[in-house]
Phi, psi and omega in degrees: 000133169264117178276122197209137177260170168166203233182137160297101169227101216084344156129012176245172160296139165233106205285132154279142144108163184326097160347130175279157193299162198270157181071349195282139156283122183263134127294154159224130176257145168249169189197123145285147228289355181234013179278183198211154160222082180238137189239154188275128195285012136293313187278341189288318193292321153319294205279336169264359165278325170307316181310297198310300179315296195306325207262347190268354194115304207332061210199158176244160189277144181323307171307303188281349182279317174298308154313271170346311186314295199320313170270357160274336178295000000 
């Protein structure tokens, strides 16, 4: 996984520092200008092992998440 910040320019994402590969699937999180995003190096260490499942399959689909939901009610 790649981290990378930058800025909206021309109405597109403009990434600082070595472009990502043509094609690559991007998140992009926002902070509006006086917002700050900051984590504690447990939950950052969380969020990046949950990306890692999700890139591995590890993941149930919205339709089985809702199944689930269903039998627990």
């Amino acid at each position: 996984m790649n981290v990378a910040f930058g800025r909206i320019v021309g109405g597109k994402v403009v990434l600082d520092g070595e472009p990502f590969a043509e094609g690559s699937v991007v998140t992009v999180f926002s902070r509006e200008a006086d917002e700050t995003f900051d984590v504690s190096p447990g939950k950052e260490r969380a969020l990046v092992d949950a990306i890692e499942q999700i890139e591995h399959g590890n993941f149930v689909s919205w339709e089985e998440l809702q199944e689930r939901l269903r039998r627990i009610e």
